[in-house]
C-alpha positions in Angstrom: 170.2 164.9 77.8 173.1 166.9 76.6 176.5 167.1 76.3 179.5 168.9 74.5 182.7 167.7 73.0 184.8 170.1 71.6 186.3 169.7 68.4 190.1 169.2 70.0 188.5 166.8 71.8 187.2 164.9 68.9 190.5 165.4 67.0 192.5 163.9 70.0 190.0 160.8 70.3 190.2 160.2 66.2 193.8 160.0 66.5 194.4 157.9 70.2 191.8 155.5 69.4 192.1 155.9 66.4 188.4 156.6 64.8 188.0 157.0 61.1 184.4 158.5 59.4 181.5 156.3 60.5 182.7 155.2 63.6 180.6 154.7 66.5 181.9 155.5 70.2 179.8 155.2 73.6 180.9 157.4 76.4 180.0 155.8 80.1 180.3 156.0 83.5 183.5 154.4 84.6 183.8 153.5 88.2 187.2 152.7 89.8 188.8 150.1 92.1 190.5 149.9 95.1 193.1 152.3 95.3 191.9 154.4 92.6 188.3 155.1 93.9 185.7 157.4 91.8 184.5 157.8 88.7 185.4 159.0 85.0 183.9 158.7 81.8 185.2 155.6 79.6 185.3 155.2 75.8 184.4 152.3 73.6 183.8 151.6 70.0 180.6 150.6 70.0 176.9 150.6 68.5 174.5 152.8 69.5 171.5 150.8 70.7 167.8 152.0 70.0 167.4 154.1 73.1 170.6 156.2 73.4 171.6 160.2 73.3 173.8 160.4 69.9 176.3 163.4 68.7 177.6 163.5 65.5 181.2 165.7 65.3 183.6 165.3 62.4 181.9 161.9 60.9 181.9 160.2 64.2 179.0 159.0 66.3 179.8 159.7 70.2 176.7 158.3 72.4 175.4 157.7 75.5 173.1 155.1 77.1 170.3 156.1 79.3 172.0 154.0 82.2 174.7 157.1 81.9 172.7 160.3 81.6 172.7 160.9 85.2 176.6 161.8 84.9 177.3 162.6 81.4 173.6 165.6 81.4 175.7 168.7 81.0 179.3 167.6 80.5 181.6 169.3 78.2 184.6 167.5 77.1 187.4 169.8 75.9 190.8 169.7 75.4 193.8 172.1 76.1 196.7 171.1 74.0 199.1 173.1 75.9 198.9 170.4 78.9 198.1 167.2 77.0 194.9 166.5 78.8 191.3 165.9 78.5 189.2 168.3 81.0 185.6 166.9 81.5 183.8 169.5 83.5 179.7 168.9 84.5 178.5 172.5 86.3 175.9 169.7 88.4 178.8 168.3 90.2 181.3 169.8 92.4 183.5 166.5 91.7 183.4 164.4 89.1 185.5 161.6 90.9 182.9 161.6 94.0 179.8 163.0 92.4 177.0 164.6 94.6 174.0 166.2 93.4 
């Protein structure tokens, strides 16, 4: 399991959320409803449990539970302040939203 966040991203969670030193945050596979379809990767304060894939950036603990690894293996989350948004990019999926391996 791996799985980059880049430190813009991590600077843009810490203030949104907002996260201070120490916090904990699991990353997951977020499925949509009607109308919106697909998935995304949600965030949560929350405690890593005992079996769980754990990066530390900036004094925060980002994780992911092995119920996720099959979408989160390989992502990179980055952020381009020019636009304002989060870009989460996987190289095994041609689309996140509908993903086929």
């Amino acid at each position: 399991m791996n799985f980059i966040i880049s430190d813009e991203a991590v600077a843009l969670y810490k203030k949104e959320i907002p996260l201070i030193k120490g916090d904990s945050v699991r990353l997951y596979v977020r499925v949509g409803g009607i109308g919106s379809g697909g998935f995304s990767v949600g965030i949560i304060k929350d405690q890593p449990p005992e079996h769980a894939f754990i990066l530390e950036k900036q004094g925060i603990t980002f994780f992911v539970t092995e119920d996720d690894f099959w979408y989160l293996d390989g992502m990179s989350i980055t952020y381009d302040e020019d636009s304002g948004y989060l870009d989460f990019a996987n190289p095994k999926f041609s689309q996140l939203d509908h993903p086929e391996s």
